[in-house]
C-alpha positions, 0 to 999 in steps of 0.5 A: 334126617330122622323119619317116622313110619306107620301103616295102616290097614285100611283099603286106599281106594276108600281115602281121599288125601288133603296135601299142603304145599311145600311154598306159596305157590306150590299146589294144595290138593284134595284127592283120592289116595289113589290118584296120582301127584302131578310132577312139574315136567320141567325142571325151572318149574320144579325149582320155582313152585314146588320143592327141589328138595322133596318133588312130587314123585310122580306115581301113582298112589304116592302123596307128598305133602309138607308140614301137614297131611290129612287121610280123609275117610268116607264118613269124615273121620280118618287120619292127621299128621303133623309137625308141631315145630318149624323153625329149622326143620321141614317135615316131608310126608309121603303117603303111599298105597300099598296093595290092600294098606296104606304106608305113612312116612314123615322125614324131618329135614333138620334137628328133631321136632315133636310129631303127632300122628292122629286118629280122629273122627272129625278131620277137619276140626283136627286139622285146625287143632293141630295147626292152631297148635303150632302157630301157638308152639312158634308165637304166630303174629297175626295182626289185623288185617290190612287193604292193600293196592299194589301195581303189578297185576295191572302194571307189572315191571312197567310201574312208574312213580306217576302211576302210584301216585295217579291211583293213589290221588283217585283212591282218596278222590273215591274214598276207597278204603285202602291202607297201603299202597304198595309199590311191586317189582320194576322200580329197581335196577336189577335183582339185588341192586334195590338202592338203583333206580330203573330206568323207565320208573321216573323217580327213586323209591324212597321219593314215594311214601311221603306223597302217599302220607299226605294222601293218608295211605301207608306205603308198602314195597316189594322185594325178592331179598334173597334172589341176585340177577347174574348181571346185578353190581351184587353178582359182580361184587359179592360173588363169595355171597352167593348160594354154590354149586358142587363145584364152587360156582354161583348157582343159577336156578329158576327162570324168570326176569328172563332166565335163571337167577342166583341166591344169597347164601344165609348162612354167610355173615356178611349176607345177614349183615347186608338183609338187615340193612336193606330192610332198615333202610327201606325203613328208613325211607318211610317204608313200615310194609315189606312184601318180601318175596320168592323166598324159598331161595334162601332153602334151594338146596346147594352149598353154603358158607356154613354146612352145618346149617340146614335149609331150614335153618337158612331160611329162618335165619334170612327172614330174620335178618329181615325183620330185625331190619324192618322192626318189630312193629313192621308189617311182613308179607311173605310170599313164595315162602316155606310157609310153617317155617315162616310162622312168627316171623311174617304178619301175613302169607301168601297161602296160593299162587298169583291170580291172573286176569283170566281163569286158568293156563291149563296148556302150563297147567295140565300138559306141564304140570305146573299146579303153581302156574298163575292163574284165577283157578290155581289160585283158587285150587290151593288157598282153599285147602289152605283154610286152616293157616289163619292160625300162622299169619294172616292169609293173603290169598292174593288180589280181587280183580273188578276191572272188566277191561284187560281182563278175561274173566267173567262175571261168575268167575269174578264171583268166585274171586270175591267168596275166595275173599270172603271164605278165607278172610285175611288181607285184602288187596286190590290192583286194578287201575282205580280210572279203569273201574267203572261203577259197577267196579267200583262197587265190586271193589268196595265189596272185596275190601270188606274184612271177613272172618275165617270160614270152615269147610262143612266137609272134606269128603266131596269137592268140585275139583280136587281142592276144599270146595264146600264151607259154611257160607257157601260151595264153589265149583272149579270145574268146567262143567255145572255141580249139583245146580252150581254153574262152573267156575263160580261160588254160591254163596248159602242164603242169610 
């Protein structure tokens, strides 16, 4: 590890600071310096959203941030650092006040890349300018975006072929624009056993992408490659490819599915050898569109068959175990991923934490910590203060939820949903049941499939509820409570 330092003499309780996340999922922000960085309380939720490896620490006046960070001056100005290469290296940045000064370190997790640290007037138009140059740097794949309907946020592990095949026939009956369908977790045996049918799914996977072809849509298909259930045929077989504790055994970690799962060691030959496989078989299949998912456990901290190779250097050697499997000319979205170390690799990104039907879980949220925790706020909170990462991969910031049944959400915050869409641009994704959308739902999901370039925030030196607020087309308001004329919970989008 090599770390780079620098201190300012400016007061911290003049600064606001812009973070980005170590994954996905992991939270954000838009804060003043002074506040201070939320530590999930458990250590599951450590492990799930946030990065084991470099936590938020908890205290107050002490920021942490991954790849990019941004100091934020009253008058827009102020400070941008950055890292401008990521393919084997994380980039660990902590800003820290200190008394009347404010201490800046990066740490590099891996071999040595350049990084740049900044003075501007105009932090936002170097925020885009330094990202821009390290998707340039890593040969950014950003194909055009595509709209997609997928089954979990609607069927969740309960999908079944007839449920695809039902949307799929009443999407082509309404003429919605859609191009994929992609078939969500539940439709296999177990976390590694991916060839295996469920028992509930009523079929096999590779019976879905030829009925979705006579129906004109593409097919799609989740996975969490890199993740293997403790009582998976893949934890009993190939225990030898799997991530290690200190004393040899699998490690166990997480908590989802009903407990902790183990992780594929990618340093291990055979292991890529196996990842390679998979993805050319679902190829194979018919399926040209992976959703690859909870990558980060490729990067867990742990032992590895190679300890030469870093966590970075894991991860990337994973996802492109996957994508010479897929091909080239495949679609990749990743999720729950690294996000700059993905870059060049994956066509798309998940750039927030899953949307939910309702707007926030703040019991998970604020009384645990867990900014990661799905909900419409979350979701919200941290894609928007991911806007300028359109030059990485095409963003995803998740589905749009027009259905009114099983769903909590009201009209204004279906609102926001839609202008998330709209600000952020991107892929564009859908799982409502099409038989539960009335016209009313019907219209709103016309309107959610509409492709839109990305916006720009117009400033970073106010926000209505610690994320990037305020862009070109229009200002949201995450908060409870109404901000200058804008009802909480909603976007209001500028007249023209």
């Amino acid at each position: 590890m090599s770390d780079h330092r620098w201190i300012l003499d400016v007061s911290p309780s003049t600064l606001l600071v812009l973070t980005n996340g170590y994954q996905s999922w992991s939270e954000a922000e838009l804060r003043a310096l002074t506040d201070t960085q939320t530590r999930a309380s458990l250590e599951w939720m450590t492990e799930q959203g946030q990065d084991p490896g470099f936590p938020p620490s908890g205290e107050a006046g002490v920021w942490r941030s991954h790849s990019l960070v941004a100091l934020i001056c009253p008058d827009g100005g102020g400070w941008v650092g950055a890292q401008l290469g990521a393919a084997h290296t994380f980039a660990h940045w902590e800003v820290r006040a200190v008394g009347e000064q404010v201490s800046v370190t990066c740490t590099l997790e891996g071999p040595d890349v350049e990084v740049v640290w900044e003075k501007t007037d105009d932090v936002i138009a170097t925020v885009e300018r330094l990202s821009a140059r390290l998707g340039q740097a890593m040969h950014a794949r950003t194909p055009a975006p595509l709209r997609v309907w997928c089954s979990w946020y609607s069927y969740f592990r309960s999908v079944t072929l007839a449920n695809m095949l039902d949307n799929a026939r009443l999407a082509r009956e309404h003429d919605l624009p859609f191009d994929v369908f992609q078939l969500d977790d539940g439709f296999q045996a177990d976390l590694g056993d991916w060839f295996e049918a469920s028992e509930h799914f009523g079929g096999h996977a590779r019976d879905l992408p030829a009925e979705l072809k006579k129906l004109g849509f593409r097919a799609g298909l989740w996975l969490a490659p890199f993740l293997v259930g403790p009582k998976s045929k893949l934890f009993a077989q190939h225990p030898e490819w799997l991530l290690k504790n200190d004393v040899g055994e699998p490690l166990l970690f997480g908590d989802n599915w009903g407990g902790a799962y183990a992780a594929l060691d990618t340093t291990h030959p055979e292991v890529l050898t196996w990842l390679r496989e998979l993805a050319a078989t679902c190829r194979e299949w018919g399926y040209d569109y992976l959703k690859v998912d909870f990558l980060y456990a490729a990067a867990h901290p742990g032992v590895r068959h190679d300890p030469s190779v870093g966590r970075a250097g894991a991860y990337r050697l994973g996802i492109e175990a996957l994508r010479g499997g897929l091909g080239n000319d495949g679609f990749l979205l990743g999720c729950g991923a690294p996000l700059s170390g993905s870059i060049g690799v994956v066509d798309a990104m998940r750039t927030g934490p899953d949307v939910a039907p309702y707007w926030d879980d703040s019991a998970r949220r604020v009384l645990l910590g867990d900014g990661s925790v799905p909900c419409t706020r979350s979701a919200l909170h941290t894609a928007l203060s991911r806007w300028y990462q359109h030059a990485w991969y095409q963003p995803d910031p998740d589905v749009m939820i027009a259905r009114r049944e099983l769903s909590l959400l009201s009209s204004d915050e279906r609102g926001a949903l839609l202008g998330l869409l709209d600000v952020i641009g991107g892929l564009r994704a859908s799982s409502d049941p099409v038989a539960m959308l009335d016209e009313r739902g019907l219209t709103l999901l016309r309107e959610s499939l509409m492709i839109s370039t990305p916006d720009r925030p117009t400033t970073l030196t106010r926000s209505h509820g610690g994320a990037v607020t305020h862009f070109a087309r229009g200002t949201f308001n995450l908060l409870d409570t109404p901000q200058a004329g804008i009802r909480p919970h909603s976007y209001l989008p500028k007249p023209g």
